[in-house]
C-alpha positions as CSV (number, residue, x, y, z in Angstrom):
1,X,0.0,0.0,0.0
2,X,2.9,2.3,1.0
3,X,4.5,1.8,-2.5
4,X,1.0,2.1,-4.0
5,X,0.5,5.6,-2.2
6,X,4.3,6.8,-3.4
7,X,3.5,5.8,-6.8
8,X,0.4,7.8,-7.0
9,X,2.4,10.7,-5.1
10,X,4.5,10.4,-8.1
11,X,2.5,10.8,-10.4
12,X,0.4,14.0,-8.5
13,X,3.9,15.4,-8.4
14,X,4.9,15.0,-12.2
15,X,1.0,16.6,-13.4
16,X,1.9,19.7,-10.7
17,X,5.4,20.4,-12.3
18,X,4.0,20.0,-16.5
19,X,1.0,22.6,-15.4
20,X,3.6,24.5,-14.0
21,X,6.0,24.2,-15.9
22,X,3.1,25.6,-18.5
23,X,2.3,28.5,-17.2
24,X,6.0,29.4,-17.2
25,X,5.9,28.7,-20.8
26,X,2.8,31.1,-21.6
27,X,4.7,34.1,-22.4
28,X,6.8,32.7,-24.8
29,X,3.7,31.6,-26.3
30,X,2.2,35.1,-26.6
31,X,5.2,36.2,-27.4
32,X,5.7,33.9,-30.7
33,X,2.2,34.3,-31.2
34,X,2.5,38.4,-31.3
35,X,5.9,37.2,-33.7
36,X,3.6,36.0,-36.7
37,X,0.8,38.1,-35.9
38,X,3.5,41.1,-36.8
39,X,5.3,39.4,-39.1
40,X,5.0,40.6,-43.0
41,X,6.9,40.5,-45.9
42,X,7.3,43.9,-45.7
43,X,8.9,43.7,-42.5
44,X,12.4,42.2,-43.6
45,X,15.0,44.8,-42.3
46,X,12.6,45.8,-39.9
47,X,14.7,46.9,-36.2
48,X,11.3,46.6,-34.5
49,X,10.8,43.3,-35.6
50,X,14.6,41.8,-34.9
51,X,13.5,42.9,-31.4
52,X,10.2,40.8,-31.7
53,X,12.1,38.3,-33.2
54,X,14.4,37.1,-30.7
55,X,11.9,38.1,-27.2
56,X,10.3,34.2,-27.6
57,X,14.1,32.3,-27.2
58,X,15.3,34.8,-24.4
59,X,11.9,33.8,-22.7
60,X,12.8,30.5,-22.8
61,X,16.4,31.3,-21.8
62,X,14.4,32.4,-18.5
63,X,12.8,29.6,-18.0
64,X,15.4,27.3,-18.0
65,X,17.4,29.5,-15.7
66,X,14.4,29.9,-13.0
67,X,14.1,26.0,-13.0
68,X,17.6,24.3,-13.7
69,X,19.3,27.6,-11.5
70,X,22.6,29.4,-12.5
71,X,25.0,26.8,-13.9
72,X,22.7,26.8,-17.1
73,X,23.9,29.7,-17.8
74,X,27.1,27.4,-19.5
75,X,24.3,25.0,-20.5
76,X,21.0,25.3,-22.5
77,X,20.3,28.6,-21.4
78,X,23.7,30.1,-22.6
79,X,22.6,28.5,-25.9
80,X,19.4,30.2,-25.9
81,X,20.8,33.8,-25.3
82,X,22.7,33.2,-27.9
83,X,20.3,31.6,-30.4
84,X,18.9,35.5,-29.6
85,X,21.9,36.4,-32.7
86,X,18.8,35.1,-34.9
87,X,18.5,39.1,-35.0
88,X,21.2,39.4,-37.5
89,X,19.6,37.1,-40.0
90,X,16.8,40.1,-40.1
91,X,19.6,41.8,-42.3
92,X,20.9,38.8,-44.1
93,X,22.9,40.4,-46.7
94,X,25.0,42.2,-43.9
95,X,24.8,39.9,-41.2
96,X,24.3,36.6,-41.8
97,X,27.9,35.5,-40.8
98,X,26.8,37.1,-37.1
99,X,24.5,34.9,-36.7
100,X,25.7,31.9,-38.2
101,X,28.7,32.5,-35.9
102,X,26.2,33.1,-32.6
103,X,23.9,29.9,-33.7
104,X,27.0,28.2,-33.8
105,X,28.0,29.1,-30.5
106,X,25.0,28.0,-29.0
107,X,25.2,24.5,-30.6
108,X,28.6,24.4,-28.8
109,X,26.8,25.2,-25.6
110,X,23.7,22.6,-26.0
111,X,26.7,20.1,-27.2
112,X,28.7,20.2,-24.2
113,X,25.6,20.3,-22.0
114,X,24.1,16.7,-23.8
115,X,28.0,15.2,-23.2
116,X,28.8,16.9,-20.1
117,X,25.9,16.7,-17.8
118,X,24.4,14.0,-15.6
119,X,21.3,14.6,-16.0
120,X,21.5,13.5,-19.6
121,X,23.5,10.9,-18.7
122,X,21.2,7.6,-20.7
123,X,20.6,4.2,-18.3
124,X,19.2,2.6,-21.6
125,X,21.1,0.4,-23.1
126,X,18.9,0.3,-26.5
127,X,21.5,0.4,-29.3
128,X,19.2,2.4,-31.8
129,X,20.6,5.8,-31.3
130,X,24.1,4.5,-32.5
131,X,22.4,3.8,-35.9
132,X,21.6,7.4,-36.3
133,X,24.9,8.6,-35.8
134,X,26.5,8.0,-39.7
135,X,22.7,8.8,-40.8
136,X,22.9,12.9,-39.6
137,X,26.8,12.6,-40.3
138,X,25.9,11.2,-44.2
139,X,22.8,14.2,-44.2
140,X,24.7,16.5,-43.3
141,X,27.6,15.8,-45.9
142,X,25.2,14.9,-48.7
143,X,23.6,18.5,-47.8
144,X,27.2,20.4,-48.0
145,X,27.7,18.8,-51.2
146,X,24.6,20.0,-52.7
147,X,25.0,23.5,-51.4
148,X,28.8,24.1,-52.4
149,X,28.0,25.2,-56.0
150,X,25.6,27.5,-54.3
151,X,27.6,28.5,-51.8
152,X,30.9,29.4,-53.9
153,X,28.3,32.4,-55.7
154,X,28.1,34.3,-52.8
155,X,29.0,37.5,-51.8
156,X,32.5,36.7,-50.0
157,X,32.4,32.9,-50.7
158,X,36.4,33.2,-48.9
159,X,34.2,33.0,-45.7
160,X,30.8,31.8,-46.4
161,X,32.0,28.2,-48.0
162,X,33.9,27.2,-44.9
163,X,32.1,29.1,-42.9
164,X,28.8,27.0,-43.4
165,X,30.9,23.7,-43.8
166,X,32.3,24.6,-40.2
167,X,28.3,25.2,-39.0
168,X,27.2,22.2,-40.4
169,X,29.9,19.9,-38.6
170,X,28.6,21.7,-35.3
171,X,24.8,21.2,-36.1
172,X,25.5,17.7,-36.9
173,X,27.5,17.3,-33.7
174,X,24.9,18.9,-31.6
175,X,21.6,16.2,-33.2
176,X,24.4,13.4,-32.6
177,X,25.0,14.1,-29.0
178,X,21.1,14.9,-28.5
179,X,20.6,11.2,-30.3
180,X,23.2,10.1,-27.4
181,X,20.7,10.9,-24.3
182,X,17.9,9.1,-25.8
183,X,15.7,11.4,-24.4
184,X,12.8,11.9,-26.7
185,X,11.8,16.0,-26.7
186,X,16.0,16.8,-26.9
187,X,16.4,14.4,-30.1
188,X,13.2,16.0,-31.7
189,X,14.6,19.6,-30.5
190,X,17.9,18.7,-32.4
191,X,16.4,17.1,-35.6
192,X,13.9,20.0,-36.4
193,X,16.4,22.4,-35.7
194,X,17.8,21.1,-38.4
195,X,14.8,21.0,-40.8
196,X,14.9,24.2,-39.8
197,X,18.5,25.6,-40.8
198,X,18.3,23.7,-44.2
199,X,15.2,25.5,-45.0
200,X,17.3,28.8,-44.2
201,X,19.9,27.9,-46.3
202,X,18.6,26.7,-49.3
203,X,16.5,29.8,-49.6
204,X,19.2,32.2,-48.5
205,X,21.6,30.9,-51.0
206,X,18.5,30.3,-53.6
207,X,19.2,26.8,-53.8
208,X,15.9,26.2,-53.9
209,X,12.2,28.1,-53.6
210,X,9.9,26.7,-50.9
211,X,6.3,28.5,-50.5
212,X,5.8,30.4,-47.3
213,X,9.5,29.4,-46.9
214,X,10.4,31.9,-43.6
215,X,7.4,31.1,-42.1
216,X,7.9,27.4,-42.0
217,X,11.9,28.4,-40.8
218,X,10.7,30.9,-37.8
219,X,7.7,27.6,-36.5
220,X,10.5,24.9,-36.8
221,X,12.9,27.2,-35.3
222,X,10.4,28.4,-32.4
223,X,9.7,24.5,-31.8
224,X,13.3,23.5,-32.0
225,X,13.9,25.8,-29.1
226,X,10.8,25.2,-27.5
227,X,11.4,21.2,-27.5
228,X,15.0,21.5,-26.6
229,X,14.0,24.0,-23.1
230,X,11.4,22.1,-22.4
231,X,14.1,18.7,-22.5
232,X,16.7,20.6,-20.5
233,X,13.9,21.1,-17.4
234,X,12.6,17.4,-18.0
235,X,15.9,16.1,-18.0
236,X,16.3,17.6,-14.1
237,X,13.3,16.5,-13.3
238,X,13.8,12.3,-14.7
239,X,17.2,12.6,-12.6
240,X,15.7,13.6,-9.3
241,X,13.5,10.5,-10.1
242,X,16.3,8.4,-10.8
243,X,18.1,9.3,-7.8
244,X,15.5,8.5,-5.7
245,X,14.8,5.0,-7.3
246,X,18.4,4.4,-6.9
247,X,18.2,5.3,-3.1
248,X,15.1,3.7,-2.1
């Protein structure tokens, strides 16, 4: 009865922190929300909407530093302040190796968190993540590859072509080590942060046209972010229930 009672506890417990855990994560809802609602074609360039622009991810940023404390400052919410460089690619004819360089700085940060940290540290030992490995590595090749001839016609192709090689390897590092901690909202978070960088790129570099093609990048790159918070706080919570298992 005891262990029935803990269980249900358990349970109580996990439904209190997702509600709460929800209402922290209203305002970066409105905030998104306002995002769109704002958001015209007309409003490329725009210094108002840069500012609009990046107010969803630093929300997030705050969240994950109110529930996971100061040391995620060097973690996922370091990432997230920097993910704020998104700003630059506002003016992407001036900027956009700004914010490739700040994006790639917070992939550094969400890397080292997913290697570094106990709390993703996996106690599966289900082989299936290992098989994904060469898949983003071959992706992410195959996608250089097919962006090179597009790449070399830039403006300053002496930086962009590395440059973009260079943020590639880190995106691709950054969905492997997600992969590695099995945990299901951080792998998602890393994968359609991904769908949303090659749909950046290939219309940046007119590689390609795809219809409504920033909208889809700013709702993958929203839920990227959004997936990758929300696995940083759930990935606290699943080791205070591990420790205690381990303890009882």
């Amino acid at each position: 009865m005891d262990i029935l009672d803990t269980d249900a506890y358990d349970r109580r417990q996990r439904r209190n922190t997702s509600c709460t855990l929800f209402l922290y994560l209203v305002p970066f809802f409105l905030a998104s929300s306002a995002y769109f609602y704002l958001w015209t074609p007309e409003s490329v360039g725009s210094t108002l909407m840069a500012g609009v622009k990046s107010v969803p991810v630093l929300l997030l940023a705050a969240v994950v530093l109110s529930w996971n404390g100061a040391h995620s400052v060097l973690g996922v919410a370091g990432g997230l302040v920097f993910s704020a460089g998104d700003v630059c690619l506002v003016w992407p004819d001036e900027m956009f190796i700004h914010g490739m360089v700040a994006f790639a700085v917070a992939h550094l940060f969400y890397s080292l968190t997913f290697l570094s940290s106990s709390r993703y540290t996996s106690y599966s030992s289900s082989s299936w993540p290992r098989l994904l490995y060469p898949v983003l590595i071959l992706i992410g090749g195959a996608f250089y590859i097919y962006m090179y001839p597009f790449l070399q016609k830039a403006p300053n192709p002496d930086l962009i072509v590395p440059g973009v090689g260079v943020y590639i390897l880190m995106i691709v590092l950054m969905g492997s080590l997600a992969v590695r901690t099995r945990r299901l909202t951080t792998v998602l978070g890393s994968l359609v942060f991904m769908v949303s960088d090659v749909t950046l790129a290939v219309q940046v570099f007119k590689a390609a046209t795809i219809e409504n093609g920033s909208i889809v990048v700013m709702v993958t790159y929203y839920l990227a972010q959004l997936l990758i918070a929300v696995g940083d706080v759930k990935a606290t919570e699943n080791q205070d229930d591990y420790s205690k298992w381990k303890n009882a």
